[in-house]
C-alpha positions in Angstrom: -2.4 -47.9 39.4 -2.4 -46.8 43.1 -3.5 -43.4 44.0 -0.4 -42.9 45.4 1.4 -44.0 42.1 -1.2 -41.1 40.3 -0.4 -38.6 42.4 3.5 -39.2 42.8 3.5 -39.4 38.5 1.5 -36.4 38.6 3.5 -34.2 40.9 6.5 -35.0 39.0 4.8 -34.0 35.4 4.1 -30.8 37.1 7.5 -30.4 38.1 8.7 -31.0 34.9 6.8 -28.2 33.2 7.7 -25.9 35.9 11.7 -26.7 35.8 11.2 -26.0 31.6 9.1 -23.1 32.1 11.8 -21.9 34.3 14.8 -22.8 31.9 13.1 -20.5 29.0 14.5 -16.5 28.9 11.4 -15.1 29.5 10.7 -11.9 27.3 8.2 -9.1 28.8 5.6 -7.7 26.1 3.8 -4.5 27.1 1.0 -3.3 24.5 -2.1 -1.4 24.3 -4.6 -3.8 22.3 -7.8 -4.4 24.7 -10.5 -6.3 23.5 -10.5 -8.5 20.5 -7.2 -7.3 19.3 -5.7 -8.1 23.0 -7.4 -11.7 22.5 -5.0 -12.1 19.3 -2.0 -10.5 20.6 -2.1 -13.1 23.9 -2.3 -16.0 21.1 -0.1 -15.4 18.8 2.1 -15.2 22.1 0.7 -18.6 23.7 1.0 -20.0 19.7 4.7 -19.5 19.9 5.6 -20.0 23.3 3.7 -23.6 22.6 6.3 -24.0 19.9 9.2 -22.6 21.3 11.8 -24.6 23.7 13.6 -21.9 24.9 11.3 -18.7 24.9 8.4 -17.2 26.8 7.0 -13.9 26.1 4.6 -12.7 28.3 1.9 -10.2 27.2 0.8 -8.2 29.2 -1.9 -5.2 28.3 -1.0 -2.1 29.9 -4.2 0.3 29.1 -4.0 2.5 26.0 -1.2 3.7 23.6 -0.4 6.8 26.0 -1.0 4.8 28.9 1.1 2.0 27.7 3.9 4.3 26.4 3.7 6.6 29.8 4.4 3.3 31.6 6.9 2.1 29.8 8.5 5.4 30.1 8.2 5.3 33.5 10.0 1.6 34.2 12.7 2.1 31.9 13.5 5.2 34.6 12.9 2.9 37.2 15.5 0.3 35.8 12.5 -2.2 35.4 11.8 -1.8 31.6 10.2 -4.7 29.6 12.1 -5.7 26.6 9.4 -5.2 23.7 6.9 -1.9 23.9 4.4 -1.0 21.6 4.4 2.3 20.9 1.4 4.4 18.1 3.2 6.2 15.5 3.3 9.1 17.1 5.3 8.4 19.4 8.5 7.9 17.0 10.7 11.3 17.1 10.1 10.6 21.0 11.3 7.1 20.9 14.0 8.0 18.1 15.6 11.1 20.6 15.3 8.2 23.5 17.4 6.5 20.9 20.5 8.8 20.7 20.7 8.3 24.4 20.8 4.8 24.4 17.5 3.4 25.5 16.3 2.0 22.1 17.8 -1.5 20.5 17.0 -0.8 16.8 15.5 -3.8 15.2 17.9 -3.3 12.3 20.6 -4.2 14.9 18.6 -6.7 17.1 17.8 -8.7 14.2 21.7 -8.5 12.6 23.4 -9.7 16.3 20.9 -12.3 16.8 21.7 -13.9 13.1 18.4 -13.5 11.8 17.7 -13.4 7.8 15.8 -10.2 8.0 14.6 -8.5 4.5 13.3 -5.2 5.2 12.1 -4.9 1.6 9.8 -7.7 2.8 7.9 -5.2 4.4 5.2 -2.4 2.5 7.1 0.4 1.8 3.9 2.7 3.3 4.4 1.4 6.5 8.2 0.5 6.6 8.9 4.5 5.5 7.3 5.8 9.1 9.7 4.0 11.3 13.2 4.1 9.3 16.2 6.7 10.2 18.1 8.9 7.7 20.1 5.8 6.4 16.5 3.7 5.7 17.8 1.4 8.5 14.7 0.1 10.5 14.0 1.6 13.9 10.9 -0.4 15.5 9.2 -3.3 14.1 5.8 -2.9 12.5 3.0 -4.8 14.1 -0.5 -3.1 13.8 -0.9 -0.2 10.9 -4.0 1.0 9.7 -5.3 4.1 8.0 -8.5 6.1 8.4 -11.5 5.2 5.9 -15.4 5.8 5.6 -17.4 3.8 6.7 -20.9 3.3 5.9 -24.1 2.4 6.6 -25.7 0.7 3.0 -29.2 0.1 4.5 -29.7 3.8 5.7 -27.8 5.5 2.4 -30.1 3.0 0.2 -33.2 3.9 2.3 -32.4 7.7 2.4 -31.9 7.2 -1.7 -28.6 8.6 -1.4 -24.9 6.4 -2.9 -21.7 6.1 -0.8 -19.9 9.9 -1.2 -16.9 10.3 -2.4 -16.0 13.7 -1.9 -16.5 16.1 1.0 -19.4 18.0 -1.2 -21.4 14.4 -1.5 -20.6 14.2 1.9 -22.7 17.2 3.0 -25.2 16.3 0.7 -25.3 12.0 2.0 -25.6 13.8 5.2 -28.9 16.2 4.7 -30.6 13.1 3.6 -29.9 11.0 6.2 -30.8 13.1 8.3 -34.7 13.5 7.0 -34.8 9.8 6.9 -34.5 10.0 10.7 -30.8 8.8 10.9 -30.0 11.5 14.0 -26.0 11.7 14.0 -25.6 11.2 10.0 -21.7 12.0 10.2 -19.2 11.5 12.6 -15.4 10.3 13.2 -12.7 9.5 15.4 -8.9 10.6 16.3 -10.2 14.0 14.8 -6.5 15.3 14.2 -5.1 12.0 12.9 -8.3 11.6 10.3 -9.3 15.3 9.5 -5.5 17.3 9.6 -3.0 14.8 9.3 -4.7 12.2 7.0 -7.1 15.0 5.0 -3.7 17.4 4.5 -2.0 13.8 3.0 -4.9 12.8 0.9 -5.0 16.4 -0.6 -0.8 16.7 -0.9 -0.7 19.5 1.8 2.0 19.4 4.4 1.2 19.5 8.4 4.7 21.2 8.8 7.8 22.6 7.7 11.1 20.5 6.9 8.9 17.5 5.1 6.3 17.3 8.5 9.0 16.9 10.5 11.5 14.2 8.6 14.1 16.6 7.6 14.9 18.5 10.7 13.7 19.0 14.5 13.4 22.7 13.5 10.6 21.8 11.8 6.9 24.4 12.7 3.5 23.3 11.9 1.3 24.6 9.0 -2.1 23.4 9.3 -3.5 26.2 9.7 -3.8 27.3 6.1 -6.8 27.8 4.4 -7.4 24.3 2.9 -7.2 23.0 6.6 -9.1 25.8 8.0 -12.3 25.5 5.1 -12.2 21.8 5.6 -12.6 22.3 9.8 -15.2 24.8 8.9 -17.4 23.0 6.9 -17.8 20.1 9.7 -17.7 22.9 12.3 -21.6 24.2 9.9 -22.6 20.9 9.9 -22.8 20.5 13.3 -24.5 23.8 13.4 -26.8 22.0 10.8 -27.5 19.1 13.0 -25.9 16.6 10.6 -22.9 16.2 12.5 -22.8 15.3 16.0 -19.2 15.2 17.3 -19.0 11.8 19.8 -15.3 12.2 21.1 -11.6 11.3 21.1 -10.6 8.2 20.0 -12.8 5.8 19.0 -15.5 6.9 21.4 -18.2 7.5 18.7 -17.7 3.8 17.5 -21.4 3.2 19.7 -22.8 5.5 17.2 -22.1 3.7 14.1 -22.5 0.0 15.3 -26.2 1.1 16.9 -27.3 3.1 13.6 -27.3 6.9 15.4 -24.2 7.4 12.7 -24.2 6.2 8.8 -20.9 7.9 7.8 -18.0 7.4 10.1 -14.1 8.3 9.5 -12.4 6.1 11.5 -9.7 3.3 11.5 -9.7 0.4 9.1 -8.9 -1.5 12.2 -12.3 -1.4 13.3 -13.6 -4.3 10.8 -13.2 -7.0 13.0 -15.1 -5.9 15.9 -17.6 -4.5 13.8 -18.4 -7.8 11.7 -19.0 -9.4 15.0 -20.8 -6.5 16.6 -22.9 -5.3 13.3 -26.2 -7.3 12.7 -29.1 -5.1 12.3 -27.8 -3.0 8.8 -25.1 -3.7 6.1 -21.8 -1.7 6.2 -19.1 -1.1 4.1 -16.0 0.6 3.9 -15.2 3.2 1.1 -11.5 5.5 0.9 -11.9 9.2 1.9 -13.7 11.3 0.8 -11.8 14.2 -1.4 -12.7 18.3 -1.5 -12.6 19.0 -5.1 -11.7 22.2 -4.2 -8.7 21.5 -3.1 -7.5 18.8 -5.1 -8.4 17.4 -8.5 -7.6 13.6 -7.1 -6.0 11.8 -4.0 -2.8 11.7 -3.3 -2.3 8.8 -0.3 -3.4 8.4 3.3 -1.0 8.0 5.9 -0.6 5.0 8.5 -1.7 4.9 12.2 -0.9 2.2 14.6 1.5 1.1 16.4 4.9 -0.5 16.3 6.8 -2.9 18.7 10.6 -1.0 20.1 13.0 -2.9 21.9 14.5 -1.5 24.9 17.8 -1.6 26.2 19.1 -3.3 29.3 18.2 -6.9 29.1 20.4 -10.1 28.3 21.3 -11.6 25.1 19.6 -14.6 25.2 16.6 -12.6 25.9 17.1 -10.2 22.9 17.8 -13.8 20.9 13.9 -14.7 21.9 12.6 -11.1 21.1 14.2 -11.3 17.6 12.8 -14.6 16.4 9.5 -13.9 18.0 9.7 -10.3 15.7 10.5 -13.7 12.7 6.9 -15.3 14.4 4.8 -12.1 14.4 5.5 -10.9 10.6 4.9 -14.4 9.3 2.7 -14.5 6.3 0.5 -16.5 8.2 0.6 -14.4 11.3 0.0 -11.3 9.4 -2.7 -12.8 6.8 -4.7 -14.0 10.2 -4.1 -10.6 11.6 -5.2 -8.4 8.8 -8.3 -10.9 8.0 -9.4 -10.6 11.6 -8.9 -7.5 12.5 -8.7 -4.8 9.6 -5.4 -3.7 10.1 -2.9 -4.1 7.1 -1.0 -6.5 6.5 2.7 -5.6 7.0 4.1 -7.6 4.5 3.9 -8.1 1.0 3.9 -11.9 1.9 0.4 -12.1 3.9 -1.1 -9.1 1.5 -0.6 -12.3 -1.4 -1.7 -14.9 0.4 -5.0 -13.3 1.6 -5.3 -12.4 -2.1 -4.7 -16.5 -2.1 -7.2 -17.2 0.2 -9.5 -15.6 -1.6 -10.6 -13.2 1.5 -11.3 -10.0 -0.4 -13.7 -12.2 -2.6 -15.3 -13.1 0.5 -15.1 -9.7 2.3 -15.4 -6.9 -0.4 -13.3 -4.2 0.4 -11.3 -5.1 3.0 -8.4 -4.0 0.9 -9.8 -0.3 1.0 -6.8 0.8 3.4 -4.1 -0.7 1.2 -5.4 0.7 -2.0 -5.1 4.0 0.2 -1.7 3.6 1.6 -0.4 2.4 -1.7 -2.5 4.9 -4.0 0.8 7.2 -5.1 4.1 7.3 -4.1 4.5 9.3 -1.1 5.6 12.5 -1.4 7.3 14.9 1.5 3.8 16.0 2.4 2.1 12.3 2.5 4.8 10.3 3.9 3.2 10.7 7.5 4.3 12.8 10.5 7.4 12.8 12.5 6.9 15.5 15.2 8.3 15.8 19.0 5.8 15.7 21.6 3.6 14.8 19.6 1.1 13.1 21.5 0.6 16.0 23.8 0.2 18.7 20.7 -2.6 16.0 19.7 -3.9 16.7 22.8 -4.0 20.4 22.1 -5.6 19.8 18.9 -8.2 18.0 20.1 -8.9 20.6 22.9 -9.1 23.1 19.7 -11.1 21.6 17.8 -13.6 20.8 20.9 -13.8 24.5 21.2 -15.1 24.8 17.4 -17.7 22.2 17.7 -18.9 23.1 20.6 -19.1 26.7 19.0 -16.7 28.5 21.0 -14.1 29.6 18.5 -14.6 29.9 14.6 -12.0 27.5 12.8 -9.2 29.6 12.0 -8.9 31.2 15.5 -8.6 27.3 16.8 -6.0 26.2 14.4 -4.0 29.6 14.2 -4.3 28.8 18.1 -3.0 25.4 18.0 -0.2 25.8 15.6 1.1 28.2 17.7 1.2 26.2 21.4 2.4 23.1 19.0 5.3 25.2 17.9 6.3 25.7 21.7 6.1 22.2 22.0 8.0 21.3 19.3 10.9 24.0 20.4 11.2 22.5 23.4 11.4 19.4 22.1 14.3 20.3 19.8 16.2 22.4 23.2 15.8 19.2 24.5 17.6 17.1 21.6 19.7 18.9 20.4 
């Protein structure tokens, strides 16, 4: 064939592409998973564009959950929202009061006018609990939900002769002698209020807040400052003064600690599991549920979920929400999920990819990788383990982190932190009902 030939076939292959390209509703997908997790989010979107004739959804990583929710905020005001955000949990009594004023498509409805067979018993009831309304109707579709756990360091608990604790007391104890066997940040963790107030008060049965932690009513008013709370921030709060705890930031910031050896016990998302199998060669780790303070409670009740979920916003074209809803169908796949939970750490969503990693024989293969579900599905929830459902919440986390800073760094004693933080949360929160009411 000619050159010419080559190059006139070419230019009209390319052509082609671009004209069906252009003839799919293109769907835009803002979300906050960087790294590995943004590597698996951007294929499971190129997987089912590949497969899709009349869909594209573009991806697009927008910085972290605030970040990512502060910006979508932001466009929807502008008039340039994207059609699917992913929001952290949270962020839901926001996103539910943006919903009485018309800015949220519940999925419930998305999925019913685009004729999708959608079960929502499908779905674990842990997870599918956070994001319902008062009518169990689902608000936001699940995508990434975790839980806190402990992880662990088995090469520097064996060498400093201690086992993996499993209350706060063994904890303390793990700690003193890790720290003589030269370990020099024994204990840490991340998301401090998510893993030691809201995830220690569920474990232990004790609600955050009034009106079932915010579920029953916007008048709801924080409680974590009681005594169980207060002990529990204490105790960390003397081990730092010990030298067994070394506090390494918001976040996930102290994840360098763990994954060098600095740090043998680490509360922190399950989520972490893929990056660390990949990042983790020098010691054996493991992942064990939370520890419990016997003096507190004589057993666990449940943890709570973290994560995010994916809300549709309003303002876009049918045929576009026709996409969004059968790429929802793509995403909770057995096979989806399965790959998803196996990869990363996070749960899986459904009750589907939960049997067929059990099928796959990948908790055989990885030991206790099911350590967050066994968590999240411990006991039923009760009103005080359900989760959270506060307004503002992402800025009184804020506050609670800037308490709790001031205890470990030895400025303020426990209970003058907390009492402190329950009170500017409570502002917070009464603004946030003036301004749904």
């Amino acid at each position: 064939m000619k050159l010419k030939s080559i190059l006139s076939a070419t230019t009209v292959l390319a052509m082609a592409a671009t004209t069906a390209a252009a003839d799919k509703a293109e769907v835009q997908f803002w979300h906050a998973m960087g790294g590995q997790l943004g590597e698996i989010v951007d294929k499971f979107a190129a997987d089912y564009n590949g497969g899709s004739d009349s869909c594209q959804i573009n991806a697009v990583y927008k910085g972290n959950y605030t970040e990512n929710m502060t910006a979508a905020i932001a466009a929807f005001r502008a008039g340039e929202q994207p059609h699917i955000v992913q929001v952290f949990e949270v962020g839901t009594a926001t996103m539910m009061a943006a919903g009485e004023k018309g800015a949220i498509y519940p999925v419930h409805e998305l999925m019913a006018d685009a004729g999708v067979d959608f079960d929502q018993s499908a779905y674990l009831p842990a997870v599918v609990s956070y994001y319902t309304d008062t009518d169990n109707k689902l608000l936001s579709m699940p995508f990434n939900s975790s839980t806190p756990v402990l992880w662990y360091n088995k090469t520097a608990l064996d060498a400093a002769g201690v086992a993996v604790p499993t209350t706060w007391d063994e904890v303390e104890v793990a700690a003193r002698a890790l720290k003589e066997s030269g370990v020099t940040k024994p204990f840490s963790f991340g998301w401090q209020s998510w893993s030691n107030i809201e995830n220690y008060s569920a474990w232990h049965n004790l609600p955050v807040g009034s009106e079932e932690n915010g579920f029953a009513s916007l008048k709801t008013e924080f409680t974590f400052n009681n005594e169980a709370v207060v002990n529990h921030i204490q105790r960390i709060a003397d081990m730092g003064e010990e030298g067994t705890f070394v506090y390494g930031g918001r976040r996930g910031d102290s994840r360098a600690q763990f994954v060098n050896g600095e740090t043998a016990l680490w509360i922190n998302s399950s989520a972490y599991y893929g990056g660390f199998k990949k990042d983790i060669t020098e010691f054996e780790f493991g992942q064990a549920m939370l520890p419990l303070d016997t003096a507190v409670a004589d057993a666990p009740q449940n943890s709570i979920i973290g994560g995010a979920t994916l809300w549709v916003l309003q303002g876009h074209e049918s045929p576009e929400y026709a996409c969004v809803a059968d790429f929802f169908q793509f995403v909770s796949a057995a096979e989806q999920q399965a790959y998803w939970h196996q990869e990363t750490g996070y749960v899986p969503i459904t009750n589907a990819a939960y049997d067929l990693s059990q099928e796959q024989k990948f908790y055989e293969s990885d030991p206790m990788t099911d350590t967050a579900i066994k968590q999240l599905s411990l006991n039923t929830p009760t009103p005080a383990s359900k989760g959270v459902r506060f307004g503002n919440f992402v800025q009184v986390r804020d506050i609670i982190n800037e308490e709790l800073e001031a205890v470990w760094s030895g400025q303020k004693d426990a209970q003058t932190a907390l009492d402190e933080a329950v009170a500017r949360g409570n502002k917070l929160l009464r603004k946030f009902e003036a301004a749904n009411k």
